[in-house]
C-alpha positions as YAML, in Angstrom:
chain: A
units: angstrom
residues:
- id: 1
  name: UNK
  ca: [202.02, 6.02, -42.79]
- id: 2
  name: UNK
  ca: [202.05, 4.69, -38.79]
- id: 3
  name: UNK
  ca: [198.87, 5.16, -37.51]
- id: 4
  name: UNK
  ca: [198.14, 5.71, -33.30]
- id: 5
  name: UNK
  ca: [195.35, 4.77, -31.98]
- id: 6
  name: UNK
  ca: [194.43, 6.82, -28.66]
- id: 7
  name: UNK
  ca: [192.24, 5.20, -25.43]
- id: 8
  name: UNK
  ca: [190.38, 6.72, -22.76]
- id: 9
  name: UNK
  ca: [191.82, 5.24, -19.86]
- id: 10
  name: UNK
  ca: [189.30, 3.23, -19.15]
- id: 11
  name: UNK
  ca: [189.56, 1.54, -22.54]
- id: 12
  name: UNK
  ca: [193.47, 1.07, -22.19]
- id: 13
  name: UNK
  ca: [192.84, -0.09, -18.47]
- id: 14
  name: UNK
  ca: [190.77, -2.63, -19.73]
- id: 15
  name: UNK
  ca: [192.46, -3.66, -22.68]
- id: 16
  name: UNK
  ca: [195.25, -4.58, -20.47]
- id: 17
  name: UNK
  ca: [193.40, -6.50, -17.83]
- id: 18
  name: UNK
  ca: [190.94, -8.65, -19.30]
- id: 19
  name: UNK
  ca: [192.58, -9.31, -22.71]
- id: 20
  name: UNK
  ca: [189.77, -11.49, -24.81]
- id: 21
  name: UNK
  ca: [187.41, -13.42, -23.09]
- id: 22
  name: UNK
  ca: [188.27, -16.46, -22.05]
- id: 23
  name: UNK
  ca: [185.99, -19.10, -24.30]
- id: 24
  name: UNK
  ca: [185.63, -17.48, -27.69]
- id: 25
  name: UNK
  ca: [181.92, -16.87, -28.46]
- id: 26
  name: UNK
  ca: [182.19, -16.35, -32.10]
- id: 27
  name: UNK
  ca: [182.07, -19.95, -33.63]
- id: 28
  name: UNK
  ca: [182.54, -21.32, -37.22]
- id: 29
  name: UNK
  ca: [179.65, -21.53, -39.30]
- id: 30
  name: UNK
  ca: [177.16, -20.28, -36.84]
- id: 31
  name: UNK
  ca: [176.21, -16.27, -37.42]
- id: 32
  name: UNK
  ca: [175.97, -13.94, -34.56]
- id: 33
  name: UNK
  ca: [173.34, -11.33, -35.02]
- id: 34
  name: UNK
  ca: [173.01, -9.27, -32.02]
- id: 35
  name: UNK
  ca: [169.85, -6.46, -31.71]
- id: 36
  name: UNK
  ca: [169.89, -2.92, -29.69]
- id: 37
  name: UNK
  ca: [173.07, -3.87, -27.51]
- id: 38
  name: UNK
  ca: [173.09, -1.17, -24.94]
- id: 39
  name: UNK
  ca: [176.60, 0.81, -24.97]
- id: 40
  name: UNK
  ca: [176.59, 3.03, -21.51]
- id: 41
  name: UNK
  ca: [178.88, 5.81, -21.74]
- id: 42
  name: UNK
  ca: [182.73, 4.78, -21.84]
- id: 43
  name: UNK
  ca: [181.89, 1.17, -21.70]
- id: 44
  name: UNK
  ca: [183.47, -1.04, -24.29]
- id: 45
  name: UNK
  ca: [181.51, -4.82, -25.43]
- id: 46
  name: UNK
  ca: [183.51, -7.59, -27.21]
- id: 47
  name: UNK
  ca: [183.40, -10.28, -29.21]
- id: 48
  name: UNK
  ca: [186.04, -13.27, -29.73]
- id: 49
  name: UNK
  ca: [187.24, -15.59, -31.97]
- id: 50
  name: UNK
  ca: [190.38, -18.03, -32.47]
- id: 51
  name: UNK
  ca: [191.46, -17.37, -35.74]
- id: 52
  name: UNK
  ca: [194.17, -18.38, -38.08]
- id: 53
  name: UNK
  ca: [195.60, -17.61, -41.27]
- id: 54
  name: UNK
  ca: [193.38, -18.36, -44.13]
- id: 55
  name: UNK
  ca: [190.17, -17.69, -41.54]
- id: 56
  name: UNK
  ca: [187.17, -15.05, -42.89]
- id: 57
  name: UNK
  ca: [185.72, -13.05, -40.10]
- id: 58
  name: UNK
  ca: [182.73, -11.67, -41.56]
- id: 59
  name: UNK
  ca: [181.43, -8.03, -39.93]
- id: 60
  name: UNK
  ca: [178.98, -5.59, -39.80]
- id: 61
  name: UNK
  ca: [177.62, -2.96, -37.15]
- id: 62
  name: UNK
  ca: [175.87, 0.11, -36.73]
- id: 63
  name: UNK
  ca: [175.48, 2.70, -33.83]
- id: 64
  name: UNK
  ca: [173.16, 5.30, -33.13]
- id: 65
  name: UNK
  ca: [176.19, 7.03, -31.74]
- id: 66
  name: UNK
  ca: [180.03, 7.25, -32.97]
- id: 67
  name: UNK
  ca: [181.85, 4.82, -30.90]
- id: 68
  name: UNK
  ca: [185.73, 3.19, -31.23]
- id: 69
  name: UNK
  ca: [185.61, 0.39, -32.96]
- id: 70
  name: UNK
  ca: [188.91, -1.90, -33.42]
- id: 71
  name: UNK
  ca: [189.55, -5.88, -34.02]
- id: 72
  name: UNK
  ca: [192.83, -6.88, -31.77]
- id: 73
  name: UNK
  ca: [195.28, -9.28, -29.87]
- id: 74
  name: UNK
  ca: [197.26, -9.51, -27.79]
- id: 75
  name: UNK
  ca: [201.02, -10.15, -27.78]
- id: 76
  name: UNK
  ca: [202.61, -10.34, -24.38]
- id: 77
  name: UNK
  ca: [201.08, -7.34, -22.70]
- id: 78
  name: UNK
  ca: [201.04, -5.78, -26.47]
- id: 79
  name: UNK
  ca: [198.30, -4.74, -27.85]
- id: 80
  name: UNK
  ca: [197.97, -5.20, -31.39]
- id: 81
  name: UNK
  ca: [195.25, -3.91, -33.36]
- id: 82
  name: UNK
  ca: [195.08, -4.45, -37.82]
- id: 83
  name: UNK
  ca: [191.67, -2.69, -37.95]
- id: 84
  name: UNK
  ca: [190.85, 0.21, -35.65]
- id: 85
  name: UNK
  ca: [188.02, 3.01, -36.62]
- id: 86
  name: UNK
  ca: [187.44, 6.12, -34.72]
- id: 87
  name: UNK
  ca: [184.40, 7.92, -34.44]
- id: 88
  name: UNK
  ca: [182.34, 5.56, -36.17]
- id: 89
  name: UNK
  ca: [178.31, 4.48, -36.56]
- id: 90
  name: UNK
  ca: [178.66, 2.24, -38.56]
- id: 91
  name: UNK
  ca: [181.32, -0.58, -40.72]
- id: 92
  name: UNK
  ca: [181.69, -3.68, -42.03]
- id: 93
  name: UNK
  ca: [184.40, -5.72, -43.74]
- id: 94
  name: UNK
  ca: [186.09, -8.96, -43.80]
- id: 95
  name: UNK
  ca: [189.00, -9.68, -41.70]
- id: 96
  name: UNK
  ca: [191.78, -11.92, -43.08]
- id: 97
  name: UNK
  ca: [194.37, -12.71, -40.28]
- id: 98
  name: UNK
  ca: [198.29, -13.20, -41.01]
- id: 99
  name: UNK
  ca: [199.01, -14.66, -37.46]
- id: 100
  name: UNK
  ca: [196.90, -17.48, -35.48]
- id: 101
  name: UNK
  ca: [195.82, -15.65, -32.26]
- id: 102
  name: UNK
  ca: [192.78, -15.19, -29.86]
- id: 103
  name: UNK
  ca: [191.36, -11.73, -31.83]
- id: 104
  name: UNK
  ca: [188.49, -9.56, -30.47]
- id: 105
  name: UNK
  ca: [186.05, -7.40, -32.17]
- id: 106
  name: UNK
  ca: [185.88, -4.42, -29.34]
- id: 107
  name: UNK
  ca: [183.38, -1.52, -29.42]
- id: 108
  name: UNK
  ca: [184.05, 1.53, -26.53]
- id: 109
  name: UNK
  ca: [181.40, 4.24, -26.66]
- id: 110
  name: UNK
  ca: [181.66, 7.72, -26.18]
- id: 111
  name: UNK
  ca: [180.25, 10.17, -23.33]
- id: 112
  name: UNK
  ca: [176.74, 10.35, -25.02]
- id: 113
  name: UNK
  ca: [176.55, 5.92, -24.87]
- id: 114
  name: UNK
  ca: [175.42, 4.44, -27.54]
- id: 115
  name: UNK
  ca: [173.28, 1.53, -28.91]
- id: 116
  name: UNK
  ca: [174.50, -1.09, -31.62]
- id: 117
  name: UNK
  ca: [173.09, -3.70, -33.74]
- id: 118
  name: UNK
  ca: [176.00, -5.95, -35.29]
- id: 119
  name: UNK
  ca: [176.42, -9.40, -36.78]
- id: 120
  name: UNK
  ca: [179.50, -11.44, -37.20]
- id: 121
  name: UNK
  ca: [180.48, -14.78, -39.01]
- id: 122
  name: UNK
  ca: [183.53, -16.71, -39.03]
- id: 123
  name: UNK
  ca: [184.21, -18.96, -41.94]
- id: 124
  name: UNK
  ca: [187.76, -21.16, -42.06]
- id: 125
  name: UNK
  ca: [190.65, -21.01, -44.14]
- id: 126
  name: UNK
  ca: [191.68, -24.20, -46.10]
- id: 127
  name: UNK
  ca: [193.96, -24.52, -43.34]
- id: 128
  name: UNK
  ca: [197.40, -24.14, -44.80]
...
């Protein structure tokens, strides 16, 4: 099954532009918990991390809103995106890359906005 995943234009705008931040703020072994982050309507919040294969990124979040939620990288002026959820308030999971990149955990609200509580950990691989 091939799966599309549809922006606002904003999102796609942005997605294109800024790519991933430039320093990665997620860091091994040291847990980001993050309270009531304000979401304004259509505004989208990341988080980043230099992964590679092996790598664990640990994730949870919640909304008081459904929001877009997807983990993604970019390749040339691709964007490539292994975990994208629509209309969510809430998920967590672990995130195994295939492929060393720059990957960003990106939440875009809706036209109500949004607030979200979320934590993330990154453990690494054995480093094969």
């Amino acid at each position: 099954m091939t799966r599309v995943r549809h922006f606002t234009i904003a999102g796609a705008a942005l997605l294109a532009l800024a790519g991933c931040a430039a320093t990665p703020a997620i860091e091994p072994g040291k847990p980001l918990e993050v309270r009531a982050h304000p979401l304004p309507p259509y505004e989208v919040h990341e988080e980043c991390a230099s992964l590679r294969p092996g790598d664990r990124l640990h994730y949870r979040f919640e909304s008081t809103a459904p929001l877009a939620f997807n983990i993604h990288y970019h390749e040339g002026k691709a964007v490539v995106m292994p975990v994208t959820r629509d209309r969510a308030t809430a998920d967590e999971g672990i995130f195994v890359p295939l492929t060393a990149h720059d990957y960003c955990l990106m939440w875009e609200a809706g036209a109500e906005g949004t607030t979200i509580d979320y934590s993330v950990r990154l453990t690494r691989g054995s480093g094969k």
